[in-house]
N, C-alpha and C positions, 0 to 999 in steps of 0.2 A: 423625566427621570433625573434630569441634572439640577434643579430645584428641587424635587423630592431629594437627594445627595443634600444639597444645599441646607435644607431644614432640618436633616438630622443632624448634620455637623452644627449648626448654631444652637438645635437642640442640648446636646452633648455639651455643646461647647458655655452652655448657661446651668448645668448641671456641676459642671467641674469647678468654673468659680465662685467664689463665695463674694461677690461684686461690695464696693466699698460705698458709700455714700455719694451721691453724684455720678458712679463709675456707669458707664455699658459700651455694650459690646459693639464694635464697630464694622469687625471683619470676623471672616474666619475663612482659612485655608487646611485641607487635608492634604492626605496622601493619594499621589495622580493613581486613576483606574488601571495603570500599567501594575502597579504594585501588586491589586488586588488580584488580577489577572494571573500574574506571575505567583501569586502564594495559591493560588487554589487550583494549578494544574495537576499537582499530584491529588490530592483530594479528588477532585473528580474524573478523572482518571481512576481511582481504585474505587469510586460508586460505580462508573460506567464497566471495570471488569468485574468486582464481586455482582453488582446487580444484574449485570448480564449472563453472568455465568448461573446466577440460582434462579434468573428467570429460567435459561435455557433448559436446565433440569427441573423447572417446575412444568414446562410444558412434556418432559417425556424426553428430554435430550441427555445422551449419554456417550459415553467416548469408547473408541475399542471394544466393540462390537462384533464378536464372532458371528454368531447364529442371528441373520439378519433377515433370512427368507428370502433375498434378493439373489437375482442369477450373477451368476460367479463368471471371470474372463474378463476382457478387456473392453470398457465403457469408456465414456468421453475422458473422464477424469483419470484415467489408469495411460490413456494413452497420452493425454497432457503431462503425466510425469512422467512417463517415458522418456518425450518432447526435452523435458526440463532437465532431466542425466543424463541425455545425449549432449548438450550442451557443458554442460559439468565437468563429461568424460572429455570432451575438445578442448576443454581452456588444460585440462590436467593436462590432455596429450601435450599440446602446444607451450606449455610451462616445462613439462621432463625434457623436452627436445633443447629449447634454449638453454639448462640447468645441466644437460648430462655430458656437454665437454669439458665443463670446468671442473676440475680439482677439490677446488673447496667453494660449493655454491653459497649464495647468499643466505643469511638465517630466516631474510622476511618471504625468500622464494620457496626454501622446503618447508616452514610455515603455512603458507600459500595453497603449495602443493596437496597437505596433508589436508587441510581444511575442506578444501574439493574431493579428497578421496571419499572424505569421513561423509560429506554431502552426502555422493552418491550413492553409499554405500546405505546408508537410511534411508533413500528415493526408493532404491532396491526393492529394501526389506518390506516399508511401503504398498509399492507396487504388488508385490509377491501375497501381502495379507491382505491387498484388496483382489486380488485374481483368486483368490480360494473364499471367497466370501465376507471377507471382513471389512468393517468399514470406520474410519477414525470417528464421526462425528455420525450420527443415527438417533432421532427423533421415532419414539412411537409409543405414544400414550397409555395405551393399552398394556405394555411390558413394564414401563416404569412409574407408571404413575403412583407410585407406595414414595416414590425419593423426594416427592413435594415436601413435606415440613420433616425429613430426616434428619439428622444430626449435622452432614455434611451442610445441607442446602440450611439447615437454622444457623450454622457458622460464617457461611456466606452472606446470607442476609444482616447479621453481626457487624460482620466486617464493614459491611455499605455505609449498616448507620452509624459504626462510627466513622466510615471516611466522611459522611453525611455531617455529624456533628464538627467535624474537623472545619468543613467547608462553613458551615455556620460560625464557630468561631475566630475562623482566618479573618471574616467579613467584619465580623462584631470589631475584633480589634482593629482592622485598617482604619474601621470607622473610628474608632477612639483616640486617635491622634489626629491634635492639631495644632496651628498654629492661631495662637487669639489677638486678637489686637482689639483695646479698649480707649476710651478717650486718657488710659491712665498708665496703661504698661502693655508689652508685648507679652503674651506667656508659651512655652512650651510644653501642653498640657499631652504626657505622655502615658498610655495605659498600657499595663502588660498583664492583656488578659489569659490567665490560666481557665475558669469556669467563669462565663457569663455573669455579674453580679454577687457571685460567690467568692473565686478567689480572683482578686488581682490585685496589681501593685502601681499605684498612681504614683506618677514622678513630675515636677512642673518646676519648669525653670523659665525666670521673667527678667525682666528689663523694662524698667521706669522710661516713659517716655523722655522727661528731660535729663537722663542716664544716656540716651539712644547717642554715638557719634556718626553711625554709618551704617546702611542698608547694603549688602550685596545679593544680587539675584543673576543666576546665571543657568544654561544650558552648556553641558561638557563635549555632547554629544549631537550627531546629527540626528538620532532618535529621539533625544532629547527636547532639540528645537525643534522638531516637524510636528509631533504630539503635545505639545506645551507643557511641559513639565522640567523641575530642576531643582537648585536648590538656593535657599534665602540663608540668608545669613546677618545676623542680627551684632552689629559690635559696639560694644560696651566703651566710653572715657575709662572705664576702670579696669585696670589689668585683672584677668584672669575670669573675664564674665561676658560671655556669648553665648548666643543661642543659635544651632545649626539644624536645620531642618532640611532633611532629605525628601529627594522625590517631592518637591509641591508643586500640589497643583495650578500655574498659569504662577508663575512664582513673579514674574516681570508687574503685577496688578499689586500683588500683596509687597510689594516694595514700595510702590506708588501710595498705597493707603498710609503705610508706615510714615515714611520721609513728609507726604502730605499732613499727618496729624502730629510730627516734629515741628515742622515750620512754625505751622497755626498753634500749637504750644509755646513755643519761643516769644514771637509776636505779643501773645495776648498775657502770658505770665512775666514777664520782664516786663515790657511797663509798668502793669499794676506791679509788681510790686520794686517797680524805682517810685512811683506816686507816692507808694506808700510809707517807704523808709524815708524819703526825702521830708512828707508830713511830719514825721513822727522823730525824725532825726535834727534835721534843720530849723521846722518851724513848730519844733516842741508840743506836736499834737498827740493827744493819747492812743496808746496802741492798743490791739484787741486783745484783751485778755484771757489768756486759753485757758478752758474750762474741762475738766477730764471729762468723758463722755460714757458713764459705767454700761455697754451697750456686749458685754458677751457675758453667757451663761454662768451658774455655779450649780454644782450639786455637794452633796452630803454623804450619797447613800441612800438604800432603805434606810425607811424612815424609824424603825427600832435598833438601826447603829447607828446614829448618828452622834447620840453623845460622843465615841471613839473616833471620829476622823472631824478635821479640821474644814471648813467651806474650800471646795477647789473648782475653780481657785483662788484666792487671797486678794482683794485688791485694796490695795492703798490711796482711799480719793485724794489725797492729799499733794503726794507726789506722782501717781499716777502707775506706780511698781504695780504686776503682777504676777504671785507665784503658785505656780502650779506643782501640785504631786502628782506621784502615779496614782493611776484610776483605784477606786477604795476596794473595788474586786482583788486585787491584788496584797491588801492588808487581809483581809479573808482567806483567801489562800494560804497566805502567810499564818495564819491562826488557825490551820488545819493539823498540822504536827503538835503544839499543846492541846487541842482538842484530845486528838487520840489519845495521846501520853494519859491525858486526864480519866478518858471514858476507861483505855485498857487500866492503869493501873487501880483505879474503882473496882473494875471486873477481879482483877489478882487479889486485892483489901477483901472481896464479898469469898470469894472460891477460898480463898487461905482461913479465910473466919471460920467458912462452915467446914474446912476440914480438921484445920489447926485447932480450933476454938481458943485462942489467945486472948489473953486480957484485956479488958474496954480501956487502960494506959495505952496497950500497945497499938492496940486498935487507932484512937487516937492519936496518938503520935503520927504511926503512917500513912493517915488520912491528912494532918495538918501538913507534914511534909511532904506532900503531893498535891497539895491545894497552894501551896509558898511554891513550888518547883511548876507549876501550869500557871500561876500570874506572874512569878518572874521572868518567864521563859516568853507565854502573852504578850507582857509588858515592852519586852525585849523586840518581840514583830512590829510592834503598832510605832512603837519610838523609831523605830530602824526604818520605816515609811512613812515618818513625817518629819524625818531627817534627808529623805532624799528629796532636792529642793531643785527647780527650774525657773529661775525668776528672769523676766523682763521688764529695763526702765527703759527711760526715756531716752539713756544714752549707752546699753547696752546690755547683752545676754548672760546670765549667769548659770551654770551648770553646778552644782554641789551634790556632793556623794558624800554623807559622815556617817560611823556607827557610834550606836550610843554610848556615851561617854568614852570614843575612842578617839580613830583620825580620822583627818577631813582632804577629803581630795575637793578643790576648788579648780572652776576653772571661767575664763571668762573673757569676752572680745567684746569689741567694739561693735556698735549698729553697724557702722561703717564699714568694714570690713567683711561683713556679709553678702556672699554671692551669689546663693540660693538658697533655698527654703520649700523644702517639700516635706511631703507624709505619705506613711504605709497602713496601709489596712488589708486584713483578710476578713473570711466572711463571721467568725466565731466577734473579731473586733467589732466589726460592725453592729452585729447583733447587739453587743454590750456597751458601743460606745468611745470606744477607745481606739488608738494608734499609737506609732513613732513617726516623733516630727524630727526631721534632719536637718541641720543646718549647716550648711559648708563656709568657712571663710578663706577669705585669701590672705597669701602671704605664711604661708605654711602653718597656720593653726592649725590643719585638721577638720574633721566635723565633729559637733555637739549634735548629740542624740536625745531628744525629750523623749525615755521608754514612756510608752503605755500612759500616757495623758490622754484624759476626758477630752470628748469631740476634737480631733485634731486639726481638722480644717478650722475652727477656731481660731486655733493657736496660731494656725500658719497663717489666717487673714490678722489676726491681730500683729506679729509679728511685721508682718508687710506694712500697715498701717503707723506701727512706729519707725518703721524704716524708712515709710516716706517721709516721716514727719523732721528725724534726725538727718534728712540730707538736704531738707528747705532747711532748716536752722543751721545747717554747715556751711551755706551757699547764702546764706541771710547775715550771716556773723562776718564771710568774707567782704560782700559789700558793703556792711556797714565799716568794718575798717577804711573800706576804701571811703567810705562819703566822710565820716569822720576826719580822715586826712586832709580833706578838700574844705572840713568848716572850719578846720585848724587853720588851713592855709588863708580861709577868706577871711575870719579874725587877725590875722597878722595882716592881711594886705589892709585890713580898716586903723591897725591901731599905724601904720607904717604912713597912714593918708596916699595909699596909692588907687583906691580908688576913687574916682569922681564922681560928685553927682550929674547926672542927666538936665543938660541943660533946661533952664522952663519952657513951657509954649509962650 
């Protein structure tokens, strides 16, 4: 079972990322069995009572039952609650006795009190309808059997499957959280399933391995540490960028994988690349020269609009910029109100002709001015969504919102200041394609929102992909200041003759 767990989560968990060249998955940690346990007690719970309950009436079981056929008087059960409000009437006696010299009794005593009256007094009644024949709970096939697929017992059965479907989806979602760990980042790929594959809302928040400063994994609780579970806690060198993960499962392991592919990242990327600056810096060897790598999709549109919309998205081999619009379903949309305007007022030009019978001028006239007033109006959608612009370089995100020929709302941060980077999809999105990509930054920007762009995991690997690439070249430009200080200084120490040469053999 807990490899069967194990396979779905890495399943899931190679589903969700869109892995970058070289990248795979090292780990994966869910949410501990406690969780899932804890969300599906009501769920089953209300299978076990509606399903029980339209079993019960499927077999002939009915409640309050007069006319039973059964002999009437005192049976085992009649004298067992008897038993039971004798006991009732003594705690009440024994409660009035201590309550009836004071003055002003306590409120949780005549509370108390009353609750025991009100007991016995339904034992009573009870009692009394079972001594004259009646009986609360009475099975007998033959008198009920019409209430098998009745209205009541088809509403109960109702109820089950959906406490049923509930339980199935509690599951689905526990399972869809996780924590990832890749030779290249941590992520926190988080699902909030509404319908199975239909509606839900993926959230994923990451941390670059050489980003990672500190692993924390802990148990709060003694429940906590006895069943191995708690929570990891992932912190960022960069103010305002952690990743917290509740309930994980054996969370002390998944600290150890983390900090373990820290290390061995440290190690092995810092040398090569001091080798390599030191080559390329000191002893003036050539560096590799980056080549844009055109490796994510474009579309048009059907293929009979495509004259009207631009390739999305745009890319520039040159410098390596890419801009995205919104998805071209959405210029469409947008060209559904001149549409109409066009067809209704044709229909009003043909109905006023055949009633009016007005002159082929005038005819004319109102035909051109309605053909000028649907392409200018047209003209006006298609420019106003290829004016709305989403562009990424090499060294930051651009958001532009302008109407045509009006004002432009600009906005625009730094790679670097990017903290996360996720997308939304529902199922209608799916189907067609499309998302919002969100991107949060620090230091109070706010977030940028890519509406409605083609394939959004796309965007959001591509994005990630220039991010990693702007924080080796933030981190490549610091130590080359620093080595460059150090050949400044080793020219000075040669022209100064302070250093010697090494004696000969």
């Amino acid at each position: 079972m807990v490899n069967f767990l194990k396979d779905l989560l890495l399943e899931d968990a190679s589903e969700a990322l869109d892995l970058s060249e070289g990248e795979q998955i090292l780990h994966v940690t869910g949410r501990h069995w406690i969780v899932l346990l804890t969300r599906l007690i009501g769920p089953v719970l209300g299978i076990i009572f509606f399903g029980g309950l339209a079993f019960y009436r499927s077999i002939g079981g009915s409640f309050l039952v007069t006319d039973t056929g059964e002999p009437v008087g005192f049976d085992f059960f009649n004298w067992l609650l008897i038993g039971v409000a004798m006991v009732l009437a003594l705690l009440w006696t024994s409660l009035w006795i201590r309550t009836s010299g004071k003055k002003k009794p306590m409120a949780g005593d005549l509370r108390t009190r009353n609750i025991l009256l009100g007991a016995g007094a339904v034992l009573l009644l009870v009692i009394y309808y079972r001594y004259q024949g009646g009986r609360l709970l009475f099975i007998d096939p033959m008198m009920f059997v019409s209430q098998t697929l009745d209205a009541v017992n088809i509403i109960l059965f109702i109820l089950a499957a959906i406490c049923l479907l509930f339980t199935f989806f509690g599951t689905y979602d526990w399972l869809n959280d996780e924590l990832i760990l890749t030779n290249k980042r941590v992520v926190y790929d988080n699902d909030e399933v509404f319908i199975p594959k239909l509606i839900e809302r993926r959230v994923q928040e990451q941390i670059y391995i050489e980003d990672i400063q500190d692993v924390v994994a802990s148990t709060k609780t003694y429940s906590q540490h006895w069943l191995g579970y708690g929570v990891v806690i992932v912190k960022s060198a960069r103010i305002g960028s952690q990743i917290t993960f509740e309930s994980a499962a054996n969370p002390k392991l998944m600290q150890q994988k983390i900090m373990g592919e820290v290390n061995s990242y440290r190690k092995q990327h810092t040398a090569a690349e001091f080798d390599r600056m030191i080559e390329t810096k000191v002893y003036n060897a050539q560096g590799e020269k980056k080549v844009f790598k055109k490796d994510i999709k474009t579309s048009q549109g059907v293929r009979w609009l495509r004259w009207l919309f631009h390739e999305n998205p745009e890319i520039n081999e040159d410098n390596g910029t890419i801009t995205w619009r919104a998805h071209w379903i959405f210029a469409v949309r947008a060209l559904i109100g001149p549409v109409l305007m066009l067809f209704g007022g044709l229909l009003v030009i043909a109905i006023g002709t055949s009633l009016l019978q007005p002159g082929p001028a005038l005819i004319g006239v109102a035909t051109a001015a309605l053909i000028i007033s649907f392409v200018a109006w047209a003209s006006w959608e298609i420019e106003d969504h290829r004016n709305d612009l989403y562009i990424l370089s090499q060294t930051n995100v651009i958001d532009i919102e302008k109407k045509p020929f009006g004002p432009e709302d600009r906005r625009q941060a730094s790679l670097g200041a990017v903290t996360n980077v996720s997308f939304e999809t529902t199922f209608i999105s799916n189907l067609l394609g499309y998302g919002n990509v969100v991107l949060e930054t620090a230091g109070g920007g706010g977030k940028f929102t890519f509406d409605h762009v083609p394939r959004p995991r796309d965007v959001v690997q591509k994005i990630n992909d220039y991010q990693l690439a702007f924080k080796r070249g933030e981190k490549e430009k610091n130590l080359n200041d620093t080595l460059s200080l150090l050949k400044h200084y080793h020219d000075a120490q040669q022209r100064h003759q302070e250093l010697t040469a090494p004696p000969a053999a």
